[in-house]
N, C-alpha and C positions, 0 to 999 in steps of 0.2 A: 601501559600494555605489558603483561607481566611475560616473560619466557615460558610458562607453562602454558598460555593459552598460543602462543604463537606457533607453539610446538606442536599441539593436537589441530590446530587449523590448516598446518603442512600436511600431517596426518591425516587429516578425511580430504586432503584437497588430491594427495598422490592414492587414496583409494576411491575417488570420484573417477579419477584420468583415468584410472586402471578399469575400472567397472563400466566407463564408456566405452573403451578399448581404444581410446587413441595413441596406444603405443604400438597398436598392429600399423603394418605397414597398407593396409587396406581394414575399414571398417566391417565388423562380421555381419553378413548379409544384405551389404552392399557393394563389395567390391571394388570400392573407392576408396582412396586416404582422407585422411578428418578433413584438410584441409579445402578438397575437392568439393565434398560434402556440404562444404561450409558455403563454396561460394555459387554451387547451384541451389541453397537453397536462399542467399542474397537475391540469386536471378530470379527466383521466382518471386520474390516478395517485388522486387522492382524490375522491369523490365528494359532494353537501353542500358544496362549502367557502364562504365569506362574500365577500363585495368586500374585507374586512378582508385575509381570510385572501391575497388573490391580492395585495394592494397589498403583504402583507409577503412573499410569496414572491419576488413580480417586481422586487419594489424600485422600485415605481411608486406615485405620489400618489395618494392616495385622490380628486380629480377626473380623472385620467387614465383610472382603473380603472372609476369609474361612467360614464364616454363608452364606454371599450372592450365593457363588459359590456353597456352599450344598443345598441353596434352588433351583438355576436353576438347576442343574445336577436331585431334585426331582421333579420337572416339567419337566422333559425330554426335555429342552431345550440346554443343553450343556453336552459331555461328557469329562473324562477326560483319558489320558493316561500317562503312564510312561515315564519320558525322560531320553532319551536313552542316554543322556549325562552327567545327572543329577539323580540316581535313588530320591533322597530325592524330588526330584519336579516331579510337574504334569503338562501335556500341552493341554491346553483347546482349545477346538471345539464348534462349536455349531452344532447339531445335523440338521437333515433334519425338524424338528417340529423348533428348534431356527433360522433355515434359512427366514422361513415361517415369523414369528414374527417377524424377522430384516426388512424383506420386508414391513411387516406392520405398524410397525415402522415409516420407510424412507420413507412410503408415505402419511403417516399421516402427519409427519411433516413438510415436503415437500406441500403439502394440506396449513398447519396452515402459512408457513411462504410464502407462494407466494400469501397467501391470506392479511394478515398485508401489504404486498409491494404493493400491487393494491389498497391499499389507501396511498401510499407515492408517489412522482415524484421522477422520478430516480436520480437525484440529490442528495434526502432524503435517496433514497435506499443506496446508497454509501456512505455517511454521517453514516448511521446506520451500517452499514457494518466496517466500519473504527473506527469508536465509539469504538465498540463490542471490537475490534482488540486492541486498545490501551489499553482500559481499562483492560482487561483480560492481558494483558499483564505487564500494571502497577500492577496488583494484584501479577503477578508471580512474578516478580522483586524485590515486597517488601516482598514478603515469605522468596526469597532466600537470600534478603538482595545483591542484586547485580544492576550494572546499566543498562538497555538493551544497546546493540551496537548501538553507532552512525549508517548512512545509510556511504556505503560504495560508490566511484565514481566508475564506470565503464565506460569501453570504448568501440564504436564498435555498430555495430546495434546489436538487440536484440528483438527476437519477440513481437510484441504488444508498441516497441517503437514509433514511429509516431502514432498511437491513444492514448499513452498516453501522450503525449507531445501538441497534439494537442486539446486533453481533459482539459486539467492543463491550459493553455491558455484561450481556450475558456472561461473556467467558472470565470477564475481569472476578464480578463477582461472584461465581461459581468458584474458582478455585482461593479468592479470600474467604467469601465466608460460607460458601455451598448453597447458595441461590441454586434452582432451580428450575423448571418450567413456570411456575406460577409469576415468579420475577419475569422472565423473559417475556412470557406473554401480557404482561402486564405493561413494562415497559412499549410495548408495541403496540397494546390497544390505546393507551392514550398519548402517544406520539402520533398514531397513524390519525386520531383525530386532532390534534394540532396545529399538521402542518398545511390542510385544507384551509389553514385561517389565519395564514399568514400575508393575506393582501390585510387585514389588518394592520395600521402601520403601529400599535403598541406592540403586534410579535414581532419574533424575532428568531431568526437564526444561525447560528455560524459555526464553521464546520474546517478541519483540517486537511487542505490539498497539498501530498506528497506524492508528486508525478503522477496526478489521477487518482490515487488513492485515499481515501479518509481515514483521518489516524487519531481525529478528537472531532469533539464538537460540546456545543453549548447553547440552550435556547431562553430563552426568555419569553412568557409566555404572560400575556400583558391583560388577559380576562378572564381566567378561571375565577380569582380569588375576590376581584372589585373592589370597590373603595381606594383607590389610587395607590394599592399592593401589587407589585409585579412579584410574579414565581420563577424562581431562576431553573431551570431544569435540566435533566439530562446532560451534564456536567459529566467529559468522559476525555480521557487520554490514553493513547496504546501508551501500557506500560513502559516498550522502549522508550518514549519521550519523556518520562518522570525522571526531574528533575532539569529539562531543557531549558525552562522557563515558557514554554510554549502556554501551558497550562493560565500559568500567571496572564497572559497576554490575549488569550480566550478571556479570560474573568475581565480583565478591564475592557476590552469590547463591549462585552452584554451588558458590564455597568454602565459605560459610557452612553449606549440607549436607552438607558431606563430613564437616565438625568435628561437627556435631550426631549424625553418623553412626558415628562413631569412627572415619572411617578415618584411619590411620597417615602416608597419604604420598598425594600424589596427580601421575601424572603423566601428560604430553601428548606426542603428535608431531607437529613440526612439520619444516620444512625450511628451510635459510641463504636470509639475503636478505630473513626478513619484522622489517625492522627494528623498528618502533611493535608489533608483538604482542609481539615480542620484550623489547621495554622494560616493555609493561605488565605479561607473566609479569615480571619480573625485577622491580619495582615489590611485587607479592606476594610475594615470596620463594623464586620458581621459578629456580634454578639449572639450569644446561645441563650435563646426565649423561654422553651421549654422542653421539657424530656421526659417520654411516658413510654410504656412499653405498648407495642400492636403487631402486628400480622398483615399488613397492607404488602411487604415482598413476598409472603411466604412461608414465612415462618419465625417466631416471638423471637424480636431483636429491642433493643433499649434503641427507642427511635429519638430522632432529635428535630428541633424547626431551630434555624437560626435566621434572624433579621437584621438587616440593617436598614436604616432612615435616613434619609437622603435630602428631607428640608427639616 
């Protein structure tokens, strides 16, 4: 971690605070301190919860939270009651005036942050979104002194799989080699008939789950080609994860099926110039068959098939 990047991350992290305003003493156009903020909008998401419960969500002292909670309970924004399971704890509501507030709240903010994204391209928008996610995340990580979980392989379709496979594609290769719409739609007309045919058990497909999110995938596609040829396809990693080994570990998965499957041979198309996939096929045993130039993405690339055989 080099001292210049730790320095411009303090930097946009002391002009994020600044640009939320939580160094005012009350939030601008709600009248509340962040804090407050913070924990009716916990209340809302869950209903019931303890002083306990908000001290661990906010990552505030359990004396910070009992001033906080006696100040909204004197604003008539929250009430509290006895639990009935619990008599030494108390379980917070917010009242029909803290209902009121929540809503003005979420639509305030709602307001501020869809107006910041109308000056970003949706690229930027999920860039910023992702940002957010990791970073908040590396914070938690080094509080608890823990490492987050690798992304887990999954198998099988999966809602929002094919937009996001086809997403990861696009933009990958759009800004390496300036694919286009013809690529993206391409990749999506023959995925989206693919994965209809996946109670076939030669297909296949596996997919990368980071906290709900898809961040690679890989399929295997066990009847296009016939004669006991498996086609490995749509082979794809967010760029963050190059070099995680994750990739590697997608690859022997789908090979790992093709053997359990009998297939004879299995091969891919790719195109000159993807050095690192190229190493990793050749890593497996994938030989380069042959190389011709076509237009099947979009536009005259020196395309490539490589194969490997498998009995």
């Amino acid at each position: 971690m080099t001292t210049a990047l730790v320095a411009q991350i303090r930097h946009h992290s002391r002009h994020l605070v600044r640009e939320l305003g939580v160094l005012n003493s009350a939030l601008p156009g709600i009248g509340l301190s962040s804090s407050a903020v913070h924990a009716i909008v916990e209340m809302g998401f869950e209903d019931g919860l303890t002083a306990r419960d908000l001290s661990a969500r906010l990552l505030l002292e359990k004396s910070t939270i009992s001033r906080l909670v006696k100040s909204l309970i004197a604003k008539g924004l929250v009430n509290e009651t006895p639990d009935p399971e619990d008599r030494r704890a108390k379980r917070l509501s917010l009242t029909p005036e803290g209902l009121a507030r929540l809503d003005q709240i979420n639509r305030l903010a709602v307001t501020r942050v869809s107006a910041a994204l109308e000056r970003a391209t949706p690229r930027e928008g999920d860039t910023i979104r992702e940002g957010l996610r990791l970073y908040a995340g590396a914070l938690a990580a080094a509080r608890d002194d823990r490492t987050p979980p690798a992304p887990a392989i999954r198998t099988g379709y999966t809602p929002g799989l094919l937009g996001r496979i086809v997403t990861l594609h696009a933009r990958y290769y759009s800004c390496l080699v300036g694919f286009g719409l013809p690529f993206e739609a391409k990749v999506a007309a023959d995925m989206a008939d693919f994965l209809p045919r996946l109670s076939n058990p030669a297909n296949g497909t596996w997919w990368l789950d980071r906290d709900g999110d898809i961040v690679g995938g890989i399929s295997i596609d066990g009847q296009d080609l016939g004669d006991g040829i498996a086609h490995l396809r749509w082979f794809i990693l967010d760029p963050a994860l190059h070099g995680s080994g994750l990739g590697n570990a997608l690859l022997e998965t789908a090979l790992a099926h093709c053997r359990a499957q009998g297939f004879a041979r299995v091969d891919l198309w790719t195109f000159h110039g993807l050095d690192a996939a190229r190493a990793l096929y050749e890593t497996h045993g994938f030989t380069l068959a042959e190389e011709f130039t076509g237009t099947q993405w979009g536009k005259d690339m020196l395309e490539q098939r490589f194969s490997l055989t498998l009995t």
